[in-house]
LOVOVEX-818169 format. One line per field, with one value per residue: residue number from 1; residue in one letter; x, z, y negated of N, C-alpha, C in turn. Coordinates in steps of 0.2 Angstrom, whole numbers, plus 2048, in hexadecimal, padded with zeros to 3 digits. Example, Ala and Ser with C-alpha at 12.3 -4.5 7.8 and 13.67 -1.06 7.14 Angstrom:
2
pos 1:2 .
code A:S .
n.east 842:840 .
n.up 827:823 .
n.north 81C:80B .
ca.east 83E:844 .
ca.up 827:824 .
ca.north 816:805 .
c.east 842:840 .
c.up 827:827 .
c.north 810:800 .
***
This chain:
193
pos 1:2:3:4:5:6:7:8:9:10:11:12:13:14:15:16:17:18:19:20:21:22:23:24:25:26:27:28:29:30:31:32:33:34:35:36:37:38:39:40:41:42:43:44:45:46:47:48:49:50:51:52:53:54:55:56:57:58:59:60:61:62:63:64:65:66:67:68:69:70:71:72:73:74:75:76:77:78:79:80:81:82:83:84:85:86:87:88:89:90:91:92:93:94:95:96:97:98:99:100:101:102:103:104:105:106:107:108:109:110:111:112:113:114:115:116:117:118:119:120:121:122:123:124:125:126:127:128:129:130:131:132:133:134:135:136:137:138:139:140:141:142:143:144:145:146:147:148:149:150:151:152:153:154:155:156:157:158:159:160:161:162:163:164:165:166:167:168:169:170:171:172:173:174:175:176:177:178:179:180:181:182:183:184:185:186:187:188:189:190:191:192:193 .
code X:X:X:X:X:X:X:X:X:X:X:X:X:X:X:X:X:X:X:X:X:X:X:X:X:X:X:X:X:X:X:X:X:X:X:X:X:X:X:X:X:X:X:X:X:X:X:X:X:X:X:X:X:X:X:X:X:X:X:X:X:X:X:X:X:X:X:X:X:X:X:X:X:X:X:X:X:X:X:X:X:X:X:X:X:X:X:X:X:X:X:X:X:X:X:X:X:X:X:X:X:X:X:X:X:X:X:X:X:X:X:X:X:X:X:X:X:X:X:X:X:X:X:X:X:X:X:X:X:X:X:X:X:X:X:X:X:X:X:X:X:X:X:X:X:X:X:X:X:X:X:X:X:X:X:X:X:X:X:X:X:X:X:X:X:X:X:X:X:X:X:X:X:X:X:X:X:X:X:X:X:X:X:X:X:X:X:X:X:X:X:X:X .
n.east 462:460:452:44A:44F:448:441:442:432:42F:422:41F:42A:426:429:431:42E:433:42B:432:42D:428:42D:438:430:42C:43C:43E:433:436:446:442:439:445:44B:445:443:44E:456:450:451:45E:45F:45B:463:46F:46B:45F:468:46C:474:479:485:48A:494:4A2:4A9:4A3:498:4A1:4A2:496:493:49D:49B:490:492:49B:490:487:48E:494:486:484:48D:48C:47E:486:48F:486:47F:48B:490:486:486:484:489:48E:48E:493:48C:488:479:478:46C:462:468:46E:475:47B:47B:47C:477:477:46F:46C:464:45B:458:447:446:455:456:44D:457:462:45E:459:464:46E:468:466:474:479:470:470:47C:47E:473:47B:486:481:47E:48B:496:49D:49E:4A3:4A3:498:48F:491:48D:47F:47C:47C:475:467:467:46C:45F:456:459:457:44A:446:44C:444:437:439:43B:42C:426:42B:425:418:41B:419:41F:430:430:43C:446:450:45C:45D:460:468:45B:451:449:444:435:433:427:423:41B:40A:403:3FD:406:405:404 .
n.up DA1:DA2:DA6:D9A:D96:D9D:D95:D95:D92:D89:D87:D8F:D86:D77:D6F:D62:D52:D46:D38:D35:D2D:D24:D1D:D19:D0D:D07:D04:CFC:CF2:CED:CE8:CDD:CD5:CD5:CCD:CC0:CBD:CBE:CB4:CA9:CAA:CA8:C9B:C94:C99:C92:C84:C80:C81:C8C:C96:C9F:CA2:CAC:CB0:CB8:CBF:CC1:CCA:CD6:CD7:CD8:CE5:CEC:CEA:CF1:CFF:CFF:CFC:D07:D12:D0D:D0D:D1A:D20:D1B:D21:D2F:D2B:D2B:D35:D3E:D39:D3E:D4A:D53:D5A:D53:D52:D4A:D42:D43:D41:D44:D45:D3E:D30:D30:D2E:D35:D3A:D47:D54:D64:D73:D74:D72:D62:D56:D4E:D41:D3F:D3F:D31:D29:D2C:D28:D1B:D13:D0C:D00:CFC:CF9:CF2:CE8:CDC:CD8:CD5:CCA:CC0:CBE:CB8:CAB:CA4:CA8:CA3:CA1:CB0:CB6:CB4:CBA:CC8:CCB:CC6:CCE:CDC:CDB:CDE:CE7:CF3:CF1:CF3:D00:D08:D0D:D1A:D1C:D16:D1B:D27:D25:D21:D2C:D33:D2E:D33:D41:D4F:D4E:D56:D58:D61:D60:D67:D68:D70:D70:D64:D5F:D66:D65:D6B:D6B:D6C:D70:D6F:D7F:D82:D81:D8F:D96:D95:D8A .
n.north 8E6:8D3:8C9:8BF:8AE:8A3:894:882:878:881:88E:89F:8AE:8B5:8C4:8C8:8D1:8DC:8E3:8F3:8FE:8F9:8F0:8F6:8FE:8F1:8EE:8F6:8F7:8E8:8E9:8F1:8E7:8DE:8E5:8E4:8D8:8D0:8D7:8D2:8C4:8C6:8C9:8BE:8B3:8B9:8B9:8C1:8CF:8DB:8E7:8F3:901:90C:915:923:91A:90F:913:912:907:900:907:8FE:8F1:8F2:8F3:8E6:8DF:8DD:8DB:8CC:8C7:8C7:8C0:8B4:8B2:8B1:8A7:89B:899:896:88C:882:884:88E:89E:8AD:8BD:8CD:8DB:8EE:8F8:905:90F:907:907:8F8:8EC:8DC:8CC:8C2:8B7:8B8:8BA:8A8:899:896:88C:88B:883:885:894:897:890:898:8A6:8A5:8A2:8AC:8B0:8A4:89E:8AC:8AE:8A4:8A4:8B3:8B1:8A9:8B0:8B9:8B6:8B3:8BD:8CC:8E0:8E9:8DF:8D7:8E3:8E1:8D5:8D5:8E2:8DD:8D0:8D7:8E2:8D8:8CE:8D8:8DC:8D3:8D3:8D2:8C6:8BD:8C2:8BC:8B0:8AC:8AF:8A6:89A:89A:897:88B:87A:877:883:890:89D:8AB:8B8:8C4:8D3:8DF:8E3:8DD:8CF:8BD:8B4:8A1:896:886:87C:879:86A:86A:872:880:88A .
ca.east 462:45E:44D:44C:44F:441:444:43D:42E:429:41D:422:42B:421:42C:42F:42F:434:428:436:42B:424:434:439:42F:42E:43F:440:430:43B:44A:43F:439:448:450:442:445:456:45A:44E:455:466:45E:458:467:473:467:45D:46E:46E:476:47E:487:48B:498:4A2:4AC:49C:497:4A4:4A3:490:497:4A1:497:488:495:49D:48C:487:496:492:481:484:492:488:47B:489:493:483:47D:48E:490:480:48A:483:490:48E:491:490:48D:485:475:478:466:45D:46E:46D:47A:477:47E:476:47B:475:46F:46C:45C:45D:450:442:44C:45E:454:44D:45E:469:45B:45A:46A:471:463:467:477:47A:46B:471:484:47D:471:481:489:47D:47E:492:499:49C:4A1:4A2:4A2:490:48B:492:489:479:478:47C:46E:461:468:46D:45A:451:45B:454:443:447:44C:43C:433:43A:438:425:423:42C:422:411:419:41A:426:433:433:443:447:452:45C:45F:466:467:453:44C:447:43F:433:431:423:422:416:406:400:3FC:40B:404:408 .
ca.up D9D:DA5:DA4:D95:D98:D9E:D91:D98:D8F:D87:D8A:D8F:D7D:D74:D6A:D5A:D50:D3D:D35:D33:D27:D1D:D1B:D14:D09:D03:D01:CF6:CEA:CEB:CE4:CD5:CD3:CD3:CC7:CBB:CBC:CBC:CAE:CA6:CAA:CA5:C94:C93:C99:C8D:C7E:C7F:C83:C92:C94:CA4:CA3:CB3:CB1:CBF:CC3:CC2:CCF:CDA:CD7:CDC:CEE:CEF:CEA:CF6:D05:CFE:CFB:D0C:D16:D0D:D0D:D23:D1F:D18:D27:D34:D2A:D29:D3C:D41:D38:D40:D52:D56:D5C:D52:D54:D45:D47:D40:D46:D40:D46:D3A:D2C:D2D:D30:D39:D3F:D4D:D5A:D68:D7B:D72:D6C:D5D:D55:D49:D3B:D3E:D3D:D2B:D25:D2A:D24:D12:D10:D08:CFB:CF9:CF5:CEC:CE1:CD7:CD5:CD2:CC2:CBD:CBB:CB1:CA4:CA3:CA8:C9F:CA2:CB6:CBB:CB4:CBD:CCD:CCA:CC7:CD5:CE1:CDC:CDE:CEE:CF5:CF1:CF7:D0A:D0C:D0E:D20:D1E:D12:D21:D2E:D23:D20:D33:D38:D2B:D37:D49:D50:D4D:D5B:D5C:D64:D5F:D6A:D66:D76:D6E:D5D:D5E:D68:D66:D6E:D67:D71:D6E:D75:D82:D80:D86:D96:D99:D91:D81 .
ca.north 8E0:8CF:8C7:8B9:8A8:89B:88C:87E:878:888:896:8A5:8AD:8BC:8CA:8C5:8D8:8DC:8EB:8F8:903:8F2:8EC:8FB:8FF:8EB:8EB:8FB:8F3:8E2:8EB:8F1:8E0:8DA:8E9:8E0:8D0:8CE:8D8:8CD:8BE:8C5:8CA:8B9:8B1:8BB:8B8:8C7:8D3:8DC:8ED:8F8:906:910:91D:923:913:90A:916:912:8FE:8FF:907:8F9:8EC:8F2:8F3:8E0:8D9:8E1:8D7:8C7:8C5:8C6:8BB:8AE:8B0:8AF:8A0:896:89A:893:884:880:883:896:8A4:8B4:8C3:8D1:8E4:8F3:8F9:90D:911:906:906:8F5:8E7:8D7:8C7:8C0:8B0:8BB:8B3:8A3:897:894:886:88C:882:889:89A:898:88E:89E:8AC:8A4:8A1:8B0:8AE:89B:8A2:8B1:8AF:89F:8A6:8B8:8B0:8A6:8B7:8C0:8B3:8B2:8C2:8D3:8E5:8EA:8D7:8D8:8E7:8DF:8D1:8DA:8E5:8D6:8CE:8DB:8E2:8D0:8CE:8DC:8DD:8CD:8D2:8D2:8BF:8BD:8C3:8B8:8AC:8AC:8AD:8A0:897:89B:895:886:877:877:889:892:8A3:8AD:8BE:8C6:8D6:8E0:8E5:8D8:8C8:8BC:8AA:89C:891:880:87D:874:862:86D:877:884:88E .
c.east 45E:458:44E:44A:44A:443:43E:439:42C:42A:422:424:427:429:429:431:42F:42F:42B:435:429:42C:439:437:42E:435:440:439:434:440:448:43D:440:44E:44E:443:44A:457:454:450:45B:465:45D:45E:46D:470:465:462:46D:46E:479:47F:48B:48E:49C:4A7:4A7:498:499:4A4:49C:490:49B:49D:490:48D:495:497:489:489:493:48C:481:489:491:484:480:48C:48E:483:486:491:48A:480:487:488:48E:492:48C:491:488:481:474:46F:461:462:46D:474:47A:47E:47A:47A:475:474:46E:466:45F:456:44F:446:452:45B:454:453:462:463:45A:462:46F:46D:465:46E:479:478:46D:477:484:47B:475:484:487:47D:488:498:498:49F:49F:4A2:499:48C:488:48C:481:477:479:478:469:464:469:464:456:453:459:450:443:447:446:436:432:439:430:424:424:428:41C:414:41C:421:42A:433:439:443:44E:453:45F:462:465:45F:44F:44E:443:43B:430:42E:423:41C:412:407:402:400:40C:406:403 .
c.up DA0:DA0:D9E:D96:D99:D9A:D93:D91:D89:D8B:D8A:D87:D7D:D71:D64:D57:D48:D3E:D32:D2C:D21:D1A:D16:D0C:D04:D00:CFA:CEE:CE8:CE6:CDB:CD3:CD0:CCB:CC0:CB9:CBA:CB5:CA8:CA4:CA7:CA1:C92:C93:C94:C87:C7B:C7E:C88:C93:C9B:CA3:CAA:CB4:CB8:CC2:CC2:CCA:CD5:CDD:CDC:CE4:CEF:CF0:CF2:CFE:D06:D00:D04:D12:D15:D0E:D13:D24:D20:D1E:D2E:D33:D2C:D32:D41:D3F:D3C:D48:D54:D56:D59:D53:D4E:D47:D40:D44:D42:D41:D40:D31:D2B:D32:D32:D39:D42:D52:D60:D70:D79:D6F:D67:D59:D4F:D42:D3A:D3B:D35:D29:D25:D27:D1E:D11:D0B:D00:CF9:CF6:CF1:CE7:CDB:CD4:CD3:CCB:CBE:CB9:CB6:CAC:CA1:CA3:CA7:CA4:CAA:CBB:CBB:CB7:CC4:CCE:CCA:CCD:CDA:CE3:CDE:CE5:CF3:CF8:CF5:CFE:D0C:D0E:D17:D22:D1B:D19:D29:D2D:D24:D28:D38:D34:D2E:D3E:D49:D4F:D52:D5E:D5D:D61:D64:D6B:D6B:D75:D63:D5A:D62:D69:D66:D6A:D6C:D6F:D73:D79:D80:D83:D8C:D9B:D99:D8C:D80 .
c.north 8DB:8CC:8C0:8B4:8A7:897:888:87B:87C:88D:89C:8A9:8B6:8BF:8C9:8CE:8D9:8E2:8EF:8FA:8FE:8F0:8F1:8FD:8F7:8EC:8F1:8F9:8ED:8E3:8EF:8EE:8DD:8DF:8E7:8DC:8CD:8D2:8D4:8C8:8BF:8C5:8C2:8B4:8B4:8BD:8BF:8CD:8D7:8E6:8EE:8FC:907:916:91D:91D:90D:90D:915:909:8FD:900:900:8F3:8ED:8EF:8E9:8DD:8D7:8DA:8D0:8C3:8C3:8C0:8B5:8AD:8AD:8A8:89A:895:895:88B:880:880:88A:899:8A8:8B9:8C8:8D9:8E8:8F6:8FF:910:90F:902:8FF:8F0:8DF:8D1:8C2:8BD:8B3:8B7:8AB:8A0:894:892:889:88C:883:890:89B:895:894:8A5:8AB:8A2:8A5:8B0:8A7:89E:8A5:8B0:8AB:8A2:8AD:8B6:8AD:8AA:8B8:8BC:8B3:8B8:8C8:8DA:8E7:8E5:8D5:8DC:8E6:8D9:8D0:8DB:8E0:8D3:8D3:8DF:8DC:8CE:8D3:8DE:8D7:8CD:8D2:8CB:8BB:8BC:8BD:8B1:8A9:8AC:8AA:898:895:898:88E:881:876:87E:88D:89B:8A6:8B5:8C0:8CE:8DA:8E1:8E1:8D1:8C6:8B5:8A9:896:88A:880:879:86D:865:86E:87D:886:891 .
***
């Protein structure tokens, strides 16, 4: 693997690193968060109503739905990151079952970061809450799970969120392959970081 670029005026870059197990267990309380919330707001939006049943074509819908949501939610990361002039590239990372889209060997400025990590959230979640007030039967369930899977695979984007909230303005990010990436802090006055 070749060493990581020098970018002029910044410090040498740190390993940026998700917390596997935290993120984990975050997203699995998130998803029971969100299995509260939403069927709240659905009750709330379909005037104290709110009912799923899950026989076995409901069964079958939910496989579908997680794959679909799965695809688009990366969709979304990938569409934003290229409107925005990045190259992606999408994949499957079987080791940690998770699914990616990633503008790999490239900096990518602090603010392009958080615009394409919220993105799926900016998204889904308005045209998910939409749903759950308007649509019945197995368009509601889809509807449902969407948001609350949608939501809780985000915490990963939650996460990258909040720590791009802590570094510097002008800083670079830089994914050099599926498990590593790099941050590049500008340098000081000095020439220092």
């Amino acid at each position: 693997m070749p060493a990581p670029p020098s970018l002029p005026g910044y410090g040498d870059p740190y390993r940026f690193e998700y917390p596997g197990l935290w993120l984990q267990v975050g997203a699995t309380a998130l998803a029971i968060v969100c299995l509260v919330g939403y069927s709240w707001l659905a009750a709330t939006l379909r005037g104290g109503e709110f009912a799923i049943t899950v026989g076995p074509a409901g069964l079958v819908v939910l496989l579908a739905t997680f794959v679909a949501t799965t695809v688009v939610h990366e969709a979304i990361h990938g569409t934003v990151a290229r409107l925005l002039g990045y190259r992606v590239s999408y994949g499957i990372v079987w080791s940690m079952a998770a699914a990616y889209a990633a503008s790999f060997e490239q900096p990518i400025a602090r603010r392009d970061t958080a615009i394409v990590a919220a993105a799926p959230l900016a998204v889904l979640t308005p045209l998910g809450i939409a749903l759950l007030a308007v649509v019945d039967g197995l368009a509601l369930l889809v509807a449902f799970f969407t948001l609350v899977l949608n939501t809780a695979s985000a915490v990963g984007d939650l996460y990258l969120l909040a720590r791009l909230a802590r570094m510097p303005q002008g800083t670079v990010l830089y994914d050099v392959s599926v498990d590593e990436m790099l941050v590049y802090e500008p340098a000081g006055p000095s020439g220092e970081s």
